[in-house]
N, C-alpha and C positions, 0 to 999 in steps of 0.2 A: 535384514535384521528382523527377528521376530519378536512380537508386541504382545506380552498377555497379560497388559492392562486395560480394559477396554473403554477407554476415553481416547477420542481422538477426533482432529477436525478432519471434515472430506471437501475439499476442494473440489467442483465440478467444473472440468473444464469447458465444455459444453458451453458455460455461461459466461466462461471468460470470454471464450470464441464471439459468441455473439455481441457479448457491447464490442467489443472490440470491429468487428461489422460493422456495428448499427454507427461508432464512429467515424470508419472511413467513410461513411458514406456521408454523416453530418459537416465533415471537413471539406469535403468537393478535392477539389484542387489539391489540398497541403497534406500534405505525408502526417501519419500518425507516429509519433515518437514514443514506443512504449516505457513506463518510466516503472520498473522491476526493482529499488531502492528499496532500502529496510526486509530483504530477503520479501521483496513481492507486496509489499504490505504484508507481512505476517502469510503470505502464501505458497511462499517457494517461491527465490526470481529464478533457479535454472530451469525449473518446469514452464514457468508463466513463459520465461524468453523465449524458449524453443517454441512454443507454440504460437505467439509474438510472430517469429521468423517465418513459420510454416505458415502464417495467415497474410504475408506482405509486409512486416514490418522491419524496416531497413537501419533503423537507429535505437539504442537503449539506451535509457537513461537510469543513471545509477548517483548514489550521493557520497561517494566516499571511495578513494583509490585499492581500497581493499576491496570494497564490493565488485569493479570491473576486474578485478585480476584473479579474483574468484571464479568469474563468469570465463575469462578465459582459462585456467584450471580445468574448467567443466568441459573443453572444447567448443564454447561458443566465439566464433570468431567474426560473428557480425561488428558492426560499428556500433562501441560503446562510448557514452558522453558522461564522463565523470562530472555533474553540474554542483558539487561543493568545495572550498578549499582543499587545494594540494598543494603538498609541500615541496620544497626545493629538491629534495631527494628522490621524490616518486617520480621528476621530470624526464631522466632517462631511460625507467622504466615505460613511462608511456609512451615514449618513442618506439621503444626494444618493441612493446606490446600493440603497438599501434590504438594505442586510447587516447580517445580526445578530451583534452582537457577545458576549466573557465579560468578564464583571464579575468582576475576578480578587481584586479587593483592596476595604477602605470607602476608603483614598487614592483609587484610580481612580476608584469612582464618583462620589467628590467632583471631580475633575479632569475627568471626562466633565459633569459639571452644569456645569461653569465653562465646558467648549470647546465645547459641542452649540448647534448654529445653531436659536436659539430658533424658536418655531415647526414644527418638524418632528420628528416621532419619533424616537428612538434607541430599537433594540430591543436586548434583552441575555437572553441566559440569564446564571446567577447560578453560577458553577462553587464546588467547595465542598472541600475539602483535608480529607478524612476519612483520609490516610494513607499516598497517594500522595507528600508533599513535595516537590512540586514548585510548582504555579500553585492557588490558592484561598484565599477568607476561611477561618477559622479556624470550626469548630463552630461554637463560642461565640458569634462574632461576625455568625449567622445574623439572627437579631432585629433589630437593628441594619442592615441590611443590606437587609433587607425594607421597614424605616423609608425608609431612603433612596430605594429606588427606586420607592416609590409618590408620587414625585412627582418634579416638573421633568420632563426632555422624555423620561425613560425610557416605554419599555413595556415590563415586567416579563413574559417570553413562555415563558422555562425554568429549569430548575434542574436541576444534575449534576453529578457528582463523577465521578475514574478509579479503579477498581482496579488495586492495584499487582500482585494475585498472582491474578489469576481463572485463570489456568491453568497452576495449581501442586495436583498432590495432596495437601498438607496447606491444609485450607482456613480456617485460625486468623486471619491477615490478613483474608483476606476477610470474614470474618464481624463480625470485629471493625469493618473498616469499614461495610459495613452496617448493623451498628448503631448505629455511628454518623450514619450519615444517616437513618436512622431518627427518631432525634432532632430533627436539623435539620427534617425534613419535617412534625413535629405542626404547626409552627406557620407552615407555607405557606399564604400569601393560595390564595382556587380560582383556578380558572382557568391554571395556570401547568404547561407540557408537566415533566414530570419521566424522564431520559433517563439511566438507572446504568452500564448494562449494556454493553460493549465487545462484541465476537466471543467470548472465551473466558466471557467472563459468562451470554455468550444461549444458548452449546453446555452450559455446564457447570451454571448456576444461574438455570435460569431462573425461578424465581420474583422474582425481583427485576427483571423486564422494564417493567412498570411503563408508561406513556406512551408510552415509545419507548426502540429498542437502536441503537445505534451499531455498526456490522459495516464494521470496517477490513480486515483482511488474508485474513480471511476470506471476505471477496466476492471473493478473485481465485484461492481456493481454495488458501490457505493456513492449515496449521495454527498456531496460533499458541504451541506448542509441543511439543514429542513427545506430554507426557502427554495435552494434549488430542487430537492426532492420535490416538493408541491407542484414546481413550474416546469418539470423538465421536458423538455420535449424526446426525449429516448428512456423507453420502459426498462431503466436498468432493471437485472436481475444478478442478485445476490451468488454468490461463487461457493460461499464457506457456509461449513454448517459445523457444528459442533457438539459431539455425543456422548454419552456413555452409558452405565447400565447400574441397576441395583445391585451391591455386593453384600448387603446386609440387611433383612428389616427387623424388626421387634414393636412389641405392643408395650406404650407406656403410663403410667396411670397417670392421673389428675396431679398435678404440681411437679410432676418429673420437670427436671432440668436437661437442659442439651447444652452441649459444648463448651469449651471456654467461656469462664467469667457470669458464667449461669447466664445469661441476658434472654433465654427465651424457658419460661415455662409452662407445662402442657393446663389447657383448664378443665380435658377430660381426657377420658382414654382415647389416646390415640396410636396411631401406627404409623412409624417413623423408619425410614429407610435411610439409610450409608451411601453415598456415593462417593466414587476414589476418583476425587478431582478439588483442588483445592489453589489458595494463592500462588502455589507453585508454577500452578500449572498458568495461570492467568485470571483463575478466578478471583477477583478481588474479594478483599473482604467486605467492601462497600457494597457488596453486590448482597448482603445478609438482607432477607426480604422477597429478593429477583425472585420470579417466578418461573419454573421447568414445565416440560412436556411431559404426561407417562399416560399413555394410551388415550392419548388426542387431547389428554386434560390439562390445564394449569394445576400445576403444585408450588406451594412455595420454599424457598431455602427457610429453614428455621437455624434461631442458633448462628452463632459466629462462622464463620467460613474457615478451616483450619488448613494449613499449610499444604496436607496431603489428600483430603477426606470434606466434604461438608452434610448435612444433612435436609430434609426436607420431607414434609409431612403428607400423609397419602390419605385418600378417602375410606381405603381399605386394604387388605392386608394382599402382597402384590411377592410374586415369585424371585429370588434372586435371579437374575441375568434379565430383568423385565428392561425392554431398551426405553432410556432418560435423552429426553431431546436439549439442549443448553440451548443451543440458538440453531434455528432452521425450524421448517416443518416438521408434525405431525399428525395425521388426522387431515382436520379444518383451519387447526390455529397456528401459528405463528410464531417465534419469538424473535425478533428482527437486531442486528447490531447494532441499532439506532433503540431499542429499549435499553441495552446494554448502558450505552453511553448515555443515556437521561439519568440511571441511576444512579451511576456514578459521577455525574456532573463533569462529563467533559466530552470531548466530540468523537464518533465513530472513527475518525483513522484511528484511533488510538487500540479498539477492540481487540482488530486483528493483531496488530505489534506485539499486543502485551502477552499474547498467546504464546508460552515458551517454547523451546528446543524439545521441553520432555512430552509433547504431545504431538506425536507422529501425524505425518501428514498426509492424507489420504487421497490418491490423484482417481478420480472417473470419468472415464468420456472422455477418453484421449485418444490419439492416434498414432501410427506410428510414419506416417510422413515427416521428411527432412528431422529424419534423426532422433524420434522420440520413441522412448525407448519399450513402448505399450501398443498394445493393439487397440480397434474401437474397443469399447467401455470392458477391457481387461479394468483394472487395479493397480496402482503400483503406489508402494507407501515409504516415504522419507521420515 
């Protein structure tokens, strides 16, 4: 499909590749679970998976029964781990598809026994609510739990729980959960993959790696919070970058207004440039202030952030097609995902997500080992 707007994130896979290294090797032992959920963090999960696959990695983790049958749509027929609520009805679909499901509650697996199309396996990790509060049986109700699913048409394949605070400096939660699953684990059947550890788990605690880590936001080289950014022992590197270009400048005089609701006026001549990217696209409007790239420089957004369009003020008068950095390099400087999310007051996974559909995805530094569909650092744009 062709793109002649020119805003768009580029995806480096390159960099995906590497945390994703720099992981297996900080896990030793335990299989890296790649977790491709929320379409990749906001990066493409069939692009991330296949290259996932072509680097070693043997299981996906996905959050939603759509998201794995997606991936099989795509032709990826690795082992995918649906780790959110599923409902009665997707149960012999996962069969049909061979996706592994979580056993979140002993109702469900009783309702999964009643809906599973006799005859064919249903596989399940066993997820397990040591503190997180959210989706899992209860400690307690571990034993029981075990009971059930060593019969009827289960195969009994994992068992995990989430940390709520793996990457908080005080580590009392964490431990406290831990030990709690400590508990639940004396009395696991063998045989069953045991997987605790998130990204801030595998950087910060890794003794608890265990069968396998789960690395969400941090395979796309994000920290998963300041403190772990500070402490981490793996020099993540940032995947995404995000661009575009001047489609418009003008020279405007002293008290001119910009944008909706008048909120920014000039206090001398200045020269103000259009760029075609706006809340639609991801840019919030909280983001009125953020500062861009244009030829190595900080510029600021001026003016409200408008649906389609925002604008931003220049030192001087600058070419249309001049290339606008949003987030990534240019030059010496910087604009990191983690400024993104200070501005608007809430935390980096959020950056990439909110980055929509209408902003084409740009893959570099790919390969075309095990089925990808680009040569080294060809192009190819979603």
């Amino acid at each position: 499909m062709e793109n002649y707007r020119p805003t768009k994130a580029v995806i480096n896979l390159e960099a995906i590749r590497k945390n994703l290294a720099a992981f297996q090797q900080r896990a030793g032992h335990a299989e890296v679970i790649a977790v491709v959920k929320a379409d990749g963090y906001g990066h493409g999960a069939e692009e991330i998976a296949r290259m996932a696959i072509e680097s070693g990695v043997r299981l996906l983790a996905v959050a939603t029964p759509d998201e794995a049958v997606s991936l099989r749509r795509a032709g990826i027929d690795q082992d995918i781990l649906v780790m959110g609520a599923v409902p009665a009805a997707f149960i012999p679909v996962a069969q049909q598809e061979q996706i592994t499901v979580t056993a979140l509650s002993l109702e469900w697996i009783d309702t999964a026994q009643q809906t599973a199309t006799p005859g064919q396996p249903l596989r399940v990790h066993l997820k397990v609510d040591t503190g997180m509060g959210r989706l899992g049986i209860q400690p307690e109700e571990a034993e029981m739990a075990y009971a059930k699913l060593a019969s009827g048409p289960f195969s009994f394949d994992g068992i995990f729980t989430h940390f709520a605070a793996a990457d908080d400096e005080d580590s009392t939660l964490f431990n406290r959960q831990a030990e709690r699953m400590n508990e639940v684990l004396e009395q696991l059947p063998d045989g069953v993959m045991i997987h605790l550890s998130n990204s801030a788990a595998t950087l910060m605690h890794p003794s608890v790696a265990c069968d396998a880590v789960r690395i969400g936001i941090s395979l796309y080289g994000i920290a998963p919070s300041p403190y772990v950014g500070e402490h981490s022992p793996i020099a993540l590197e940032p995947a995404l970058s995000l661009e575009t270009e001047i489609v418009h400048v003008k020279k405007v005089q002293p008290g001119a207004t910009i944008s909706y609701g008048a909120t920014y006026r000039s206090e001398q001549e200045e020269w103000i440039a259009t760029l075609p990217v706006g809340y639609a696209d991801g840019m919030l409007r909280g983001l009125q202030g953020q500062e861009v790239l244009v030829r190595g420089e900080r510029m600021p957004i001026v003016g409200r952030i408008c649906m389609d369009q925002c604008m931003i003020r220049l030192n001087e008068r600058l070419p249309v097609g001049e290339p606008v950095q949003l987030i990534g390099q240019q030059g010496d400087e910087v604009v990191l995902i983690d400024e993104w999310a200070e501005k608007l007051g809430t935390i980096p996974y959020e950056i990439p997500c909110i980055l929509t559909k209408r902003v084409p995805r740009v893959y570099v530094n790919g390969t075309k080992n095990a089925g990808s569909p680009f040569q080294p650092n060809d192009t190819m744009v979603r």
